[in-house]
C-alpha positions as semicolon CSV with decimal commas, in nm:
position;residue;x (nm);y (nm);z (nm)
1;X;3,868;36,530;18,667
2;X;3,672;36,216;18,552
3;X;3,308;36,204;18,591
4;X;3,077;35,838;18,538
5;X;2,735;35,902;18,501
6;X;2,553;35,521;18,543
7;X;2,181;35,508;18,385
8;X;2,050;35,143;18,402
9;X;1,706;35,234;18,290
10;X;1,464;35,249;17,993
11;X;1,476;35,508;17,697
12;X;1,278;35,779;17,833
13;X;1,465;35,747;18,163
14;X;1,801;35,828;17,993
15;X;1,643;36,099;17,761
16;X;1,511;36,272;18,090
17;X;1,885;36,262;18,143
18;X;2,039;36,474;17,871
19;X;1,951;36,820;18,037
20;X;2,159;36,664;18,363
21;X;2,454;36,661;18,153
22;X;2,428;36,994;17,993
23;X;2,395;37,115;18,383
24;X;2,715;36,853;18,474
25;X;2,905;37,030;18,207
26;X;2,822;37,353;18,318
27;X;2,991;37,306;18,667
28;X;3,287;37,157;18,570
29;X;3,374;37,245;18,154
30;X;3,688;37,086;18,172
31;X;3,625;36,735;18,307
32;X;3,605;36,440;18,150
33;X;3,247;36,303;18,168
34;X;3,198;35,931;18,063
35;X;2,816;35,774;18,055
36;X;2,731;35,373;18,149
37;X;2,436;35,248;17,940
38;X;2,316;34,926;17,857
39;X;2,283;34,763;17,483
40;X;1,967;34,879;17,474
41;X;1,930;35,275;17,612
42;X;2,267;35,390;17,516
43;X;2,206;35,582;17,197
44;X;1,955;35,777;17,344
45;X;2,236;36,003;17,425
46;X;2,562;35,887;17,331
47;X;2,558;36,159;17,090
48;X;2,533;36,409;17,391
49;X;2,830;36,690;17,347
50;X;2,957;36,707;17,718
51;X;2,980;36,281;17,703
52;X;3,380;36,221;17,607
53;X;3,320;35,876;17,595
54;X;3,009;35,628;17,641
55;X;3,083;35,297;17,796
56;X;2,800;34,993;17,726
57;X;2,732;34,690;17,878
58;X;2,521;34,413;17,770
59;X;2,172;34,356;17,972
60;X;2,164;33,990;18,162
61;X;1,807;33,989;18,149
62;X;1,576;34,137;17,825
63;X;1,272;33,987;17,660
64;X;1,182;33,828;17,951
65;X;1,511;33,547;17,963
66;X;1,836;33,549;18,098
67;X;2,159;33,557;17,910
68;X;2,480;33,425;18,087
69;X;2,694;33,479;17,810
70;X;2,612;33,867;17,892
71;X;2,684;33,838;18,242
72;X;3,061;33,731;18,149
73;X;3,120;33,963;17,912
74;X;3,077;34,260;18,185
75;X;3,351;34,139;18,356
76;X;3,638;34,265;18,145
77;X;3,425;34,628;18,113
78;X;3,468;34,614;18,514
79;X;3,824;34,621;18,479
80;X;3,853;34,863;18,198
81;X;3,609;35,086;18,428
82;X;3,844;35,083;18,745
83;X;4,119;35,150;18,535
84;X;3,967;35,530;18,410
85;X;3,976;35,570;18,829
86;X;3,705;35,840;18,835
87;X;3,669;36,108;19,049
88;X;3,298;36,113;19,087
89;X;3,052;35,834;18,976
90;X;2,651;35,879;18,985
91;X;2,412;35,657;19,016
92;X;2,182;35,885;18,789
93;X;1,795;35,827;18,864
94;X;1,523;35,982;19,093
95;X;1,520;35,724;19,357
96;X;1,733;35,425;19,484
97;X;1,867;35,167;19,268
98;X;2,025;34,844;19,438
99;X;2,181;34,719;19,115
100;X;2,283;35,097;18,961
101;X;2,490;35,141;19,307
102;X;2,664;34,819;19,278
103;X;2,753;34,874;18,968
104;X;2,923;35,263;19,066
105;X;3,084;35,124;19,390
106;X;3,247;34,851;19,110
107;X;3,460;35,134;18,945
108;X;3,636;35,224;19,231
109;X;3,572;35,614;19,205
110;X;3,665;35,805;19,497
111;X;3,293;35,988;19,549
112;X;2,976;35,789;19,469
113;X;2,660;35,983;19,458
114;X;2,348;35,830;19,524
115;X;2,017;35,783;19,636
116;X;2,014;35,568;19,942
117;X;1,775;35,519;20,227
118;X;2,044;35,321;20,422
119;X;2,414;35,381;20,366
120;X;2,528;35,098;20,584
121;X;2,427;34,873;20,349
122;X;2,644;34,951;20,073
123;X;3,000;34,985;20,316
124;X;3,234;35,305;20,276
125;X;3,260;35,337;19,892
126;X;2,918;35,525;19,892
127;X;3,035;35,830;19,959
128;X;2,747;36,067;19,953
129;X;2,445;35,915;20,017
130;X;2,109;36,092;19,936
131;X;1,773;36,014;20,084
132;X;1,537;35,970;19,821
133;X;1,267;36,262;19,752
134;X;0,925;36,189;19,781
135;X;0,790;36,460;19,547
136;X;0,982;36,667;19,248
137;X;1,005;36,572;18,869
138;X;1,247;36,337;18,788
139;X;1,475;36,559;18,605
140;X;1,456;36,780;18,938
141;X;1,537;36,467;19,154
142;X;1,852;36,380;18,895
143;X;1,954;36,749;18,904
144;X;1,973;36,736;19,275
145;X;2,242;36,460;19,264
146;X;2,484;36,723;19,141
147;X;2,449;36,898;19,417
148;X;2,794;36,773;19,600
149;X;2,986;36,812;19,323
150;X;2,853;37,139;19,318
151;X;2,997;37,192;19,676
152;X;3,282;37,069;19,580
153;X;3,389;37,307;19,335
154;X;3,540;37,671;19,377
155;X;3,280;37,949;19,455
156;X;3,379;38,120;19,126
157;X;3,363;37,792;18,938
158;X;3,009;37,714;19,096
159;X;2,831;38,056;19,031
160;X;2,538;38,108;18,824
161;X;2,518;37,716;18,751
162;X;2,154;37,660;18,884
163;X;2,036;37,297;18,990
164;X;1,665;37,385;18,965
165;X;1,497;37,231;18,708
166;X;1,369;37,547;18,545
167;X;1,312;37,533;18,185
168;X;1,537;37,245;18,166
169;X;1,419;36,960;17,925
170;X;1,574;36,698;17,761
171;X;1,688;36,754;17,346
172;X;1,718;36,497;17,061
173;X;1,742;36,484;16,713
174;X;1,630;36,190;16,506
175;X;1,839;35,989;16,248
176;X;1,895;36,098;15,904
177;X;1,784;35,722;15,826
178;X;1,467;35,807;16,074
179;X;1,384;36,102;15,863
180;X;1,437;35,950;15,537
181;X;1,208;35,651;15,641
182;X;0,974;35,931;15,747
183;X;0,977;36,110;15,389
184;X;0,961;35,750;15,258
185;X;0,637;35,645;15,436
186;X;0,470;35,948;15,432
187;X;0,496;35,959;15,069
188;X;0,330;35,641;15,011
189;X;0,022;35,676;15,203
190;X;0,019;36,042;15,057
191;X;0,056;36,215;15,366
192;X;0,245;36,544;15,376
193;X;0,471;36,644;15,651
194;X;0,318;36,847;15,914
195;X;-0,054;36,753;15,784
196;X;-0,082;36,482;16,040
197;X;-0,140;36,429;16,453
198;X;0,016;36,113;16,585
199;X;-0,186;35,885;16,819
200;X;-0,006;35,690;17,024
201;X;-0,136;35,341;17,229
202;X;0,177;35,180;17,359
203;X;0,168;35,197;17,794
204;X;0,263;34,943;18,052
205;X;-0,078;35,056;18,211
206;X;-0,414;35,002;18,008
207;X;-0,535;35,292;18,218
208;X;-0,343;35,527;18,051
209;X;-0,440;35,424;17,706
210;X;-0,755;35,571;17,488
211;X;-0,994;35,342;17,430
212;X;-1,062;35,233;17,013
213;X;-1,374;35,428;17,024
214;X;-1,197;35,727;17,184
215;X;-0,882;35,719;16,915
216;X;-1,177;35,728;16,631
217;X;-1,348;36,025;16,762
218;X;-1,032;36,209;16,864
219;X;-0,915;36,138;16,501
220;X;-1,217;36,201;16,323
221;X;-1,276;36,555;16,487
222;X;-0,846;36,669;16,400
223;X;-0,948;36,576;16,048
224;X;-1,278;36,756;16,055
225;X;-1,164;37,118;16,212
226;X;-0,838;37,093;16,098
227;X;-0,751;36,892;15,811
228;X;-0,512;36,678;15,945
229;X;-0,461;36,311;15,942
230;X;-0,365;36,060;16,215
231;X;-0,053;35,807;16,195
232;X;-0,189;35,531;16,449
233;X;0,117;35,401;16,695
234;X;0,149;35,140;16,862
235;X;0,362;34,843;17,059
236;X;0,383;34,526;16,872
237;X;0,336;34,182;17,026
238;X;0,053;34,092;17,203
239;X;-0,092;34,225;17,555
240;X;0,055;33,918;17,735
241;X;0,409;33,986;17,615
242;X;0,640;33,894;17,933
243;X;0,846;34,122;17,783
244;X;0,662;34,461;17,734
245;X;0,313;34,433;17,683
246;X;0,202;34,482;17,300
247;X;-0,099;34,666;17,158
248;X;-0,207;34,469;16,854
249;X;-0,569;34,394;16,981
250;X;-0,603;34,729;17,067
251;X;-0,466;34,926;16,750
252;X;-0,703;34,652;16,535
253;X;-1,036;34,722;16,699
254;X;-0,933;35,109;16,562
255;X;-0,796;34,972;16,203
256;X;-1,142;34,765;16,160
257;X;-1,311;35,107;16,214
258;X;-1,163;35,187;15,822
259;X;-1,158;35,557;15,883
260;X;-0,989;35,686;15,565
261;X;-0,785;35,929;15,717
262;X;-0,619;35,695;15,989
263;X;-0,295;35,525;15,862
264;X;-0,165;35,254;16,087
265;X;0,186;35,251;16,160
266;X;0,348;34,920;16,324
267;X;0,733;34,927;16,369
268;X;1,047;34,995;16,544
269;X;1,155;35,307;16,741
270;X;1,411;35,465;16,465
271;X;1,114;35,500;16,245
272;X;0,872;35,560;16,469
273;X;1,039;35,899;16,594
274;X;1,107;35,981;16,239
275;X;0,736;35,998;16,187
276;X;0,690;36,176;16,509
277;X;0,965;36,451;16,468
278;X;0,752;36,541;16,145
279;X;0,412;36,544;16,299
280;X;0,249;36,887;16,377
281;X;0,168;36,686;16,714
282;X;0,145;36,397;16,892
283;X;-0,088;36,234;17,193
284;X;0,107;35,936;17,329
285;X;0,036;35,783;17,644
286;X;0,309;35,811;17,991
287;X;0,590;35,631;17,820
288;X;0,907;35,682;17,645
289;X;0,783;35,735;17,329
290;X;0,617;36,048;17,512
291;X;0,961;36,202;17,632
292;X;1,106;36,178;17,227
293;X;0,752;36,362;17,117
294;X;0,801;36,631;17,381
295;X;1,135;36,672;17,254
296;X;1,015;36,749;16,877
297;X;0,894;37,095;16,738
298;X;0,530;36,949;16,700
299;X;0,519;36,861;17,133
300;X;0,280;36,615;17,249
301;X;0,021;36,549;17,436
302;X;0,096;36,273;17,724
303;X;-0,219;36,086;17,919
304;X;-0,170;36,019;18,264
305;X;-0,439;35,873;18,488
306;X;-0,467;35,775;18,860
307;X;-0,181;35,942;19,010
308;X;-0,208;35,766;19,359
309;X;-0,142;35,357;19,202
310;X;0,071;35,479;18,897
311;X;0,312;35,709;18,794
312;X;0,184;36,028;18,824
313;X;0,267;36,293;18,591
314;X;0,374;36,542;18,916
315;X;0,687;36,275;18,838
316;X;0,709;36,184;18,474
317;X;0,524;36,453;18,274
318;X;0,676;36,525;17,964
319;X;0,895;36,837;17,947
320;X;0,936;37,110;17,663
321;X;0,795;37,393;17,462
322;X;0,501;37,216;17,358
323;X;0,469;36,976;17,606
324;X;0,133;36,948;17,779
325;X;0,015;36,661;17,995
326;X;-0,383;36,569;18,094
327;X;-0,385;36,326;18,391
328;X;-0,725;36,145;18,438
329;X;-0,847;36,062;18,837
330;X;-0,905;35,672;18,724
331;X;-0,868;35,592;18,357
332;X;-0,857;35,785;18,058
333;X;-1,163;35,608;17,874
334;X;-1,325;35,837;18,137
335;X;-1,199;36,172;18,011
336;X;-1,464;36,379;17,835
337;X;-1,361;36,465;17,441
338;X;-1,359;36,836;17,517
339;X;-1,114;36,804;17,802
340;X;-0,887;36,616;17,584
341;X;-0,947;36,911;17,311
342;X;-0,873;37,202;17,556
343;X;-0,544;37,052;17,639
344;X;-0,477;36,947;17,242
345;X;-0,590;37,258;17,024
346;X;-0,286;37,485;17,162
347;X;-0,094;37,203;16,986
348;X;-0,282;37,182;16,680
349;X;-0,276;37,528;16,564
C-alpha cells in the first residue's frame, strides 16, 4: 500500500504535521508513505522515520513574484507522481485547500481524502470528502483525516491506534550545523547555554507582537530574578515586505534601549532554531518559529491576541511538554507584566 501525504503550507503547518505521520504509521506499519512539499517547507520533516520517500516541487509564487520556469518544471514530477499509483492521497491541513486538492486528484490515487465543503466541484476522483470543522486544534483536524483509512483497515490492524489528539505534538531536532552555529554565537557574546530566554518579534499580525517597551521590561526582570539573558529575534526586511512582513523597526527601538544583557540576533531559520533548541525558554509570538520552540526541551511561550479576527490559539497553540500559550482579548501591548510572568516562570525555573 502507497500512501501521499500533500502539505502545501508554511513551516509550522508541516511541523504540526509530524505527529500525523507517527499516527499514519501506526495504522498501517507496512505501507509505503511518501510526503509532497514545496522547495521551501520540505525539510521540516523529510527526515520523519515513517516518510519512505519525500517528493518536492518548486513554489510558482514566493517573495511576492511569480516564477514560470517553476510552473514547468512540475510537470514532469506530475508524471513521476501518477506513476507511484497510490492507494490513498491526503490533502493534509485543517480546512479546505483548492490548490492542495488539485494537486492530490493529479496523482491519480484511487482514495483522495479531503476537506471539502462541496464535492461536486472537484468530479469523482475525490473520494472521501470531509466537511471542514469549525472548532478543534489543527493537529486534531489533520488527525481526523485518517479516519477512512482507519475504516478501511482490518479490526485487528485498527485497534488501539487512537485519532484523538491526546498528548500528540509534533518532534524535531535541529542541525548539527544549527547547533554548532549556536555554540559558535553564544560563545562570542559570552553567553552560556541554558543562561538565556529567547524573545521573539516576528508575526504576520502586529497584535500579537510585544511592544519595545514591553520586550525591555520582560527582559530586564528574567535577568533580575533569574540571571538569565535574552537573545532578541526577529524577521528581517522591513514591515512593508510583500513578501512576509519584517521586524527591523521594531527589534531597533529595543536595540537603542542598550540594555547590556539583550543580544540581538538577526538571521536565518537554521541558526535561529539552533539558538532556540539551547535556550532554557523562549516567548515567540503565533508563528512558526513558535511550533520549533515548543518542540525544544526549554518550551515556549506563544502570544496570541484577539481570537475572534485572528488565529486563535483554540486552533494554533503551540503543543508540547513545555508549551504554554497566553492569548490577549485585543493586543498584547495590553497584557499586564504579571500575567505574562504567571504564564512564563513555570518555564523559567
Amino acid at each position: 500500500m502507497r500512501l501521499l501525504i500533500i502539505k502545501r503550507d508554511k513551516l509550522g503547518d508541516l511541523l504540526l504535521t509530524r505527529p500525523v505521520l507517527d499516527r499514519a504509521r501506526a495504522l498501517v506499519p507496512h505501507a509505503e508513505i511518501h510526503l509532497l512539499a514545496n522547495d521551501y517547507n520540505a525539510w521540516v520533516a523529510s527526515d520523519h522515520p515513517a516518510l519512505a520517500r519525500t517528493w518536492i516541487y518548486p513554489r510558482v509564487r514566493s517573495g511576492g513574484r511569480v516564477h514560470p520556469l517553476a510552473l514547468l518544471r512540475q510537470i514532469p514530477l506530475g508524471w513521476q507522481l501518477r506513476r507511484q499509483r497510490f492507494d490513498w492521497a491526503f490533502v493534509m491541513g485543517g480546512d479546505e485547500s483548492h490548490r492542495a486538492i488539485r494537486r492530490a486528484l493529479g496523482t491519480g490515487a484511487r482514495r483522495v481524502v479531503a476537506y471539502a465543503r462541496d464535492r461536486r466541484r472537484y468530479g469523482r476522483g475525490l473520494t472521501d470528502a470531509m466537511m471542514p470543522p469549525h472548532e478543534g486544534h489543527e493537529v486534531a483536524r489533520m488527525l481526523a483525516l485518517l479516519a477512512p483509512l482507519a475504516q478501511a483497515q482490518p479490526a485487528t490492524d485498527a485497534f488501539g491506534v487512537d485519532l484523538a489528539i491526546g498528548e500528540a505534538a509534533p518532534t524535531f531536532e535541529v542541525s548539527g550545523a544549527a547547533d554548532e552555529f549556536a555554540a559558535q554565537w553564544l560563545q562570542q557574546h559570552g553567553v552560556a547555554p541554558r543562561t538565556y530566554v529567547v524573545i521573539g518579534l516576528g508575526a504576520r499580525r502586529a497584535k500579537k507582537q510585544p511592544t519595545p517597551d514591553q520586550v525591555g521590561r520582560w527582559s530586564t526582570r528574567i535577568h533580575d530574578a533569574h540571571g538569565l539573558a535574552t537573545v532578541l529575534m526577529w524577521t528581517p526586511g522591513a514591515s512593508n515586505n510583500p513578501g512576509y512582513p519584517g521586524d527591523d523597526a521594531l527589534a531597533q527601538a529595543v536595540v537603542d534601549q542598550r540594555l547590556p544583557h539583550v543580544h540581538p540576533f538577526r538571521g536565518p531559520i537554521e541558526p535561529a532554531l539552533g539558538l532556540i533548541f539551547n535556550a532554557r525558554t523562549s516567548i515567540i509570538p503565533d508563528s512558526g518559529l513558535m511550533h520549533f520552540a515548543a518542540a525544544s526541551t526549554g518550551g515556549v511561550l506563544g502570544l496570541f491576541a484577539d481570537p475572534l479576527d485572528s488565529a486563535p490559539a483554540s486552533r494554533w497553540a503551540p503543543l508540547g511538554p513545555r508549551a504554554r500559550h497566553l492569548e490577549a482579548a485585543t493586543r498584547i501591548a495590553d497584557v499586564p507584566d504579571d500575567d505574562v510572568f504567571v504564564a512564563l516562570d513555570p518555564l523559567l525555573g
